[in-house]
Structure formats: structure tokens, C-alpha cells
C-alpha positions in Angstrom: 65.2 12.2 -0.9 61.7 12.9 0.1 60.7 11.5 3.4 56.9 10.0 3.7 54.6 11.8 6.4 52.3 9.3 8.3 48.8 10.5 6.8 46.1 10.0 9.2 43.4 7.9 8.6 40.3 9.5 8.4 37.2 9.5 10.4 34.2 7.9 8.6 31.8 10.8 7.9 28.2 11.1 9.7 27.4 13.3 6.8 24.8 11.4 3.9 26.5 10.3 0.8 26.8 12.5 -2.0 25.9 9.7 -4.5 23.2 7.4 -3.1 24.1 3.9 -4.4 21.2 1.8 -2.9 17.3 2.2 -1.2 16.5 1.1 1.8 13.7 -1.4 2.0 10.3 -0.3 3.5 10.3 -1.7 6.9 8.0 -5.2 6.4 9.3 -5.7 2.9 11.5 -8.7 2.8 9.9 -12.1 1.4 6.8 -13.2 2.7 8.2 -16.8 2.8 11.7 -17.9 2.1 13.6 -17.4 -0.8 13.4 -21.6 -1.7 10.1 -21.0 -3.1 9.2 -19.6 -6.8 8.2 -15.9 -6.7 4.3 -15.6 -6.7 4.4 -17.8 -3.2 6.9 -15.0 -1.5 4.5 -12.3 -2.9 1.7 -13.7 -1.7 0.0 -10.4 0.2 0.7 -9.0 -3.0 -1.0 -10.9 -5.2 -4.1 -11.3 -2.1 -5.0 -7.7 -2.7 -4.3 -7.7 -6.6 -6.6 -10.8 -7.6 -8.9 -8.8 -4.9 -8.7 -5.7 -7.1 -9.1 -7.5 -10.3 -11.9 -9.2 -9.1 -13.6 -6.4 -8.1 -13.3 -4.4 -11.2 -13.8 -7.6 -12.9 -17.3 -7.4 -11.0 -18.0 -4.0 -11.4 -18.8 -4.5 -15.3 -21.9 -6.6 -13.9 -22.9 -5.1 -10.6 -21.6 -1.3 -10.2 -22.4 -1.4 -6.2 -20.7 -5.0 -5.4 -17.5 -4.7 -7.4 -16.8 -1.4 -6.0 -17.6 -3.2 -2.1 -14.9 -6.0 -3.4 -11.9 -3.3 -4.4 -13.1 -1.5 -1.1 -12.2 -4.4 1.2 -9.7 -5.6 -0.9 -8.0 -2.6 0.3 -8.8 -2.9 3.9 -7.5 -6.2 3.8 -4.3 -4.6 2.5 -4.0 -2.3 5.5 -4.8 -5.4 7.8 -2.0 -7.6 6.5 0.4 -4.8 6.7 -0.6 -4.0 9.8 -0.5 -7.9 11.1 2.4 -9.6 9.1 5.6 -9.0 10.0 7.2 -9.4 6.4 4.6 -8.6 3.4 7.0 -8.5 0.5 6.1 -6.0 -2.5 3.2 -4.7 -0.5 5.3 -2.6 1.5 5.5 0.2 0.1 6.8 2.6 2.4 6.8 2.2 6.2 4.3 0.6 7.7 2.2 3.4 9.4 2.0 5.6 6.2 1.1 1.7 4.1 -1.9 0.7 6.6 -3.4 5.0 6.8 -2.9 4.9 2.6 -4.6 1.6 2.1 -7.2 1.8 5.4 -8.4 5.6 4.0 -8.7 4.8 0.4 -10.7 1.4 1.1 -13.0 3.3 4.1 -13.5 5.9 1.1 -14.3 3.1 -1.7 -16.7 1.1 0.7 -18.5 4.4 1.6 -18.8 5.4 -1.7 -20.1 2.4 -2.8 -22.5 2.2 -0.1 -23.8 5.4 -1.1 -24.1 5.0 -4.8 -27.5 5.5 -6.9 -30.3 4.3 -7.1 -31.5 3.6 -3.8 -28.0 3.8 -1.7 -27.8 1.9 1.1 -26.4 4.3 3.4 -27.2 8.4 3.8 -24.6 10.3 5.2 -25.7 14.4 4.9 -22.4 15.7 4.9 -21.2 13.6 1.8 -24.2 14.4 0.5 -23.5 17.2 0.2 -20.1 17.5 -0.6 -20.8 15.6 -3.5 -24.0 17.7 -3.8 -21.6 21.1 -4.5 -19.1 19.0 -6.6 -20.5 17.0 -9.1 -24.1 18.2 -9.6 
């Protein structure tokens, strides 16, 4: 007869998981408001900037310059919400510094761009001038 060794038990493992079974949510990305209310209220940031967006481009078949100016700060008001709500649902993408740069950078860009568009811009900034100069011309 075969006696039975004690095994130990053993030591949980600081080492990552070979088989990742779930994602961690970006930090900011629970529901906006509680989960008693119907989706499109606990994604409301989300939907903010989208119906901003839409609007814009909606817009831009019209008037080139204003629709652009509307996506622009559509997107800047996507960085400020990140930036000033603590819980922002879907719009947290990833975490919250790399969300507000990504959103803050590409509306400065859009607004600038649109500021500068043809005929008769409304700002003149050389050294985009001639960056664009060299690249599209």
C-alpha cells in the first residue's frame, strides 16, 4: 500500500498568464450614469462627440470651412470631457493621458487646418505654409 505525500500548495505566480481571458477597461471607462438607465443615456460623451462629428461632416457638404471648425471642436470637446469626467463610458479608449493628447492634437490640427483653408484663409501660419507648400503643390 502506497502512502500519500502531503503535496504543497503552490504559490500564486507573479508571472502574466499564458492565456489572457479578459481586457482591462481604460481607466474612465465604466458607465457615464448608472446601469438603471437604457444605453444611449450611459454613453452619453459618446454620442456628444459623435452627433458633433456627424454634424460637422453633415455641414461640410454646404460650407467646407465651418463643418471642418465643427469636427475640429467636436474633438476638443472630446479631450475636455475625458479630461474632466471621471467616468466617460465608450469614449475611453485607452488611458486617459494618451485619450485627451489623441483627441486634443487631432482637433488643434483639424481647427488649424480649417482655419487655413482657401480662398481667403483666415489664419497664415508660414511654417504650415509651407509644409503644405513642399507636400501637396
Amino acid at each position: 500500500m502506497a502512502t500519500q505525500e502531503a503535496v504543497p500548495p503552490r504559490k500564486a505566480s507573479r508571472r502574466f498568464p499564458v492565456l489572457t481571458r479578459d481586457t482591462a477597461r481604460p481607466e474612465g471607462g465604466g458607465r457615464a450614469i448608472g446601469g438603471d438607465r437604457p444605453a444611449p443615456y450611459r454613453q452619453w460623451p459618446l454620442l456628444v462627440v459623435s452627433a458633433g462629428v456627424l454634424a460637422g461632416l453633415l455641414v461640410t457638404v454646404a460650407q467646407f470651412r465651418a463643418g471642418t471648425l465643427i469636427v475640429g471642436l467636436s474633438l476638443l470637446s472630446g479631450a475636455v470631457l475625458r479630461w474632466g469626467k471621471p467616468s466617460v463610458g465608450m469614449l475611453a479608449v485607452r488611458s486617459r493621458f494618451t485619450d485627451m493628447i489623441t483627441y486634443g492634437v487631432l482637433g488643434l490640427a483639424i481647427v488649424l487646418l480649417a482655419m487655413m483653408a482657401q480662398p481667403s484663409p483666415w489664419l497664415t501660419i508660414p511654417f504650415l505654409d509651407t509644409v503644405v507648400h513642399f507636400t501637396v503643390r
